[in-house]
N, CA, C and O atoms as a GROMACS GRO file, in nm:
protein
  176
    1UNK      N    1  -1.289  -0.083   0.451
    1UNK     CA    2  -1.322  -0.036   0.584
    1UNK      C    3  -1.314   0.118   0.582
    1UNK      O    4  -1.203   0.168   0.567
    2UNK      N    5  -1.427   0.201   0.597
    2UNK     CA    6  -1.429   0.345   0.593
    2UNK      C    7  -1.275   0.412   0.664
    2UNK      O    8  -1.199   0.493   0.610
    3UNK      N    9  -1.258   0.331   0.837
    3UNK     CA   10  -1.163   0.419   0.877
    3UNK      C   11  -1.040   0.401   0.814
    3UNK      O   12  -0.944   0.476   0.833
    4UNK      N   13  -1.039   0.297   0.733
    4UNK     CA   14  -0.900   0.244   0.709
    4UNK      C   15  -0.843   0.358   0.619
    4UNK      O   16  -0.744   0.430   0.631
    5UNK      N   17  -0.978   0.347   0.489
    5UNK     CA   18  -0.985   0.462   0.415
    5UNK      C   19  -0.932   0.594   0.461
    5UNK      O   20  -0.822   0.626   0.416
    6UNK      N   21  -1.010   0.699   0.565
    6UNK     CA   22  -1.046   0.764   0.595
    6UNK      C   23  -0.866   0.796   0.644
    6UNK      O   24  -0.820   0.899   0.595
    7UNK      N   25  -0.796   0.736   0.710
    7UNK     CA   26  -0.677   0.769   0.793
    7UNK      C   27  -0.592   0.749   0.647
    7UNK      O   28  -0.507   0.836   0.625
    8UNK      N   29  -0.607   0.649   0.553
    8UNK     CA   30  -0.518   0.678   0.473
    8UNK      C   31  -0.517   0.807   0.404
    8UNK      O   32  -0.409   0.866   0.399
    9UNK      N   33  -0.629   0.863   0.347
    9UNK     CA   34  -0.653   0.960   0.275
    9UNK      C   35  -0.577   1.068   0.339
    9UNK      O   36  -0.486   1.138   0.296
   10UNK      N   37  -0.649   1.063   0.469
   10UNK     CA   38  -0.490   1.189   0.571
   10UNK      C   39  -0.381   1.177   0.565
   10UNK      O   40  -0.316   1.266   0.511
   11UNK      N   41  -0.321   1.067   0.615
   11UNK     CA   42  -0.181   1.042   0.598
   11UNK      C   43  -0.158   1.069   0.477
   11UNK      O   44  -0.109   1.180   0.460
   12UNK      N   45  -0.172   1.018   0.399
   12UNK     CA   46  -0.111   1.001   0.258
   12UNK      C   47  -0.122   1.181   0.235
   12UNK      O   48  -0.066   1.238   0.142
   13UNK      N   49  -0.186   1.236   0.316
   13UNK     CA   50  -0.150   1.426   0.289
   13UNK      C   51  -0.013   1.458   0.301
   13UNK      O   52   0.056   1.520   0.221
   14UNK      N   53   0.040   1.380   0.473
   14UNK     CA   54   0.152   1.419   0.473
   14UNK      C   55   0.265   1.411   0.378
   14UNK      O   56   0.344   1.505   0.380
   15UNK      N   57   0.288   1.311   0.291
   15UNK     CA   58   0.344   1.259   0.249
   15UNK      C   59   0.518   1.212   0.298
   15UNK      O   60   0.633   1.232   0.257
   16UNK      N   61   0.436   1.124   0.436
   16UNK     CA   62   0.508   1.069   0.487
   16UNK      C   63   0.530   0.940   0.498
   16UNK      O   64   0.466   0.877   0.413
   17UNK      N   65   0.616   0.852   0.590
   17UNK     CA   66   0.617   0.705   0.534
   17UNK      C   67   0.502   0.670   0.668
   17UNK      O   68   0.495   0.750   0.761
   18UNK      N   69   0.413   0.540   0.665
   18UNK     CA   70   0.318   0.520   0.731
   18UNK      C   71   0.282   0.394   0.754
   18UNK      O   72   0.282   0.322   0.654
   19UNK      N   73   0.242   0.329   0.891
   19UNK     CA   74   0.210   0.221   0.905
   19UNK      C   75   0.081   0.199   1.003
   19UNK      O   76   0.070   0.255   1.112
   20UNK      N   77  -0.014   0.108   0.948
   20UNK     CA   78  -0.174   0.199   1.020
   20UNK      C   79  -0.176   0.051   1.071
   20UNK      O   80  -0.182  -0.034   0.983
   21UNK      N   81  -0.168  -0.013   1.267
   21UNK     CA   82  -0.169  -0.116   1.269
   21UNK      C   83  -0.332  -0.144   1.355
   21UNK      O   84  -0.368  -0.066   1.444
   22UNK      N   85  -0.399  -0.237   1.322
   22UNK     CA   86  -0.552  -0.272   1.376
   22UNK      C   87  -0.496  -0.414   1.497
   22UNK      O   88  -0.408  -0.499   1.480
   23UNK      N   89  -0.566  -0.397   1.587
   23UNK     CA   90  -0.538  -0.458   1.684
   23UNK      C   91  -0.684  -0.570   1.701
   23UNK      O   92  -0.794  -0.515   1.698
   24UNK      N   93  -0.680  -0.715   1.716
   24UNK     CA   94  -0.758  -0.805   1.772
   24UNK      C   95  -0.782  -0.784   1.901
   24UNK      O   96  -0.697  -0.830   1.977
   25UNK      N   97  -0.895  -0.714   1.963
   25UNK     CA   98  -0.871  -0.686   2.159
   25UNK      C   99  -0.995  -0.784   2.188
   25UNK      O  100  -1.054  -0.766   2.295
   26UNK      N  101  -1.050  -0.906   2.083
   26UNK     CA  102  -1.137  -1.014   2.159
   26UNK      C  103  -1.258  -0.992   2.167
   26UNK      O  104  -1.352  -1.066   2.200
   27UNK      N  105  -1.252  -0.885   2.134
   27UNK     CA  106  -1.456  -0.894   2.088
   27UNK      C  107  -1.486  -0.956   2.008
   27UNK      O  108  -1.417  -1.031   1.939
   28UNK      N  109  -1.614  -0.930   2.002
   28UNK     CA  110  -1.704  -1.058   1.924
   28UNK      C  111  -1.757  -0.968   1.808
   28UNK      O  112  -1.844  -1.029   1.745
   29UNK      N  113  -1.729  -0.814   1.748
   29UNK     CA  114  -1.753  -0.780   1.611
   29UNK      C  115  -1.701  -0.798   1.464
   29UNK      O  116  -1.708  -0.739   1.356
   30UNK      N  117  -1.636  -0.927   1.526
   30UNK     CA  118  -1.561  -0.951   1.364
   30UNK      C  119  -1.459  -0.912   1.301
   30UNK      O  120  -1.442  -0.930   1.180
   31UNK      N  121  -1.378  -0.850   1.382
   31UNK     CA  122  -1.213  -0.780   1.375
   31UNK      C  123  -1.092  -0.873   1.325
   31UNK      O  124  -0.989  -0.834   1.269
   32UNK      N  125  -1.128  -1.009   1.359
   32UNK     CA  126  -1.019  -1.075   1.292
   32UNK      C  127  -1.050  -1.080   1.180
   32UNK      O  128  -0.956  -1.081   1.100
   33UNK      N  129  -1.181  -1.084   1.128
   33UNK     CA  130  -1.211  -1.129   1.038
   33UNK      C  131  -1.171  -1.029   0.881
   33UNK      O  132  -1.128  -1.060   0.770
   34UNK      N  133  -1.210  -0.902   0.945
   34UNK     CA  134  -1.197  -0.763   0.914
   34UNK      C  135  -1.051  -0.736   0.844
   34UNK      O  136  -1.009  -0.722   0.729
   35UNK      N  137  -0.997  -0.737   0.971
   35UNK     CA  138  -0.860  -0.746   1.001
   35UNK      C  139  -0.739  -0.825   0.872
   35UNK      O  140  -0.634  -0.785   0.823
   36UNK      N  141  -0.819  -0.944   0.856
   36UNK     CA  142  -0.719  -1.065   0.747
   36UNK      C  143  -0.772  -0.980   0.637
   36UNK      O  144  -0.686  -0.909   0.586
   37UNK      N  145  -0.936  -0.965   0.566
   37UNK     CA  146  -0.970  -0.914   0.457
   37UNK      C  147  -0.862  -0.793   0.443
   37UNK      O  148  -0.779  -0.805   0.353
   38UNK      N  149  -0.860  -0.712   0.501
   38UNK     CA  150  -0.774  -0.581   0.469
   38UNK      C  151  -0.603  -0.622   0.462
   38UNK      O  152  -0.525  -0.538   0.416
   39UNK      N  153  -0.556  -0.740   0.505
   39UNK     CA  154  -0.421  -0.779   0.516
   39UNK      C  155  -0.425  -0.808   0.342
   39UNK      O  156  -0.344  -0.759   0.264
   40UNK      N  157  -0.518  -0.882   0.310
   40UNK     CA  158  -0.484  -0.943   0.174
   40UNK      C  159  -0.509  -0.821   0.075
   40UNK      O  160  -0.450  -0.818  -0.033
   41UNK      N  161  -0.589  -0.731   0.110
   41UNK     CA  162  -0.572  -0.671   0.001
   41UNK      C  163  -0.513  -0.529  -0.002
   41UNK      O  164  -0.555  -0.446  -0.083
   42UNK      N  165  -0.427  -0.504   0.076
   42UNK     CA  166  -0.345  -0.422   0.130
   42UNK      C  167  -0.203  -0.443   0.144
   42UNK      O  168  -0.120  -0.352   0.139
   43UNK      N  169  -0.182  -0.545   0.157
   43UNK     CA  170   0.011  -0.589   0.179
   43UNK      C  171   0.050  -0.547   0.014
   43UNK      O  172  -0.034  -0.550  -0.076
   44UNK      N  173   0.162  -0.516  -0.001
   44UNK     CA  174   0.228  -0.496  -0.113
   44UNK      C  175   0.399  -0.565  -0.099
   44UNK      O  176   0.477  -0.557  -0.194
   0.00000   0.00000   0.00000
């Protein structure tokens, strides 16, 4: 996901500790869907 990217690349400037959370608000563009893909390949 570009923004996911995009905010990590910043943060990770600070080099601070960080938690980037995406919210389900019920639309119909595919956010949960989005949402799980980036859980799995992102959790550590």
């Amino acid at each position: 996901m570009p923004l996911e990217r995009k905010l990590e690349g910043e943060l990770a400037k600070l080099r601070l500790s960080y938690e980037i959370i995406f919210v389900d608000d019920g639309s119909v563009d595919g956010s949960p869907h989005i949402i799980k893909s980036l859980r799995k390949t992102t959790l550590e």
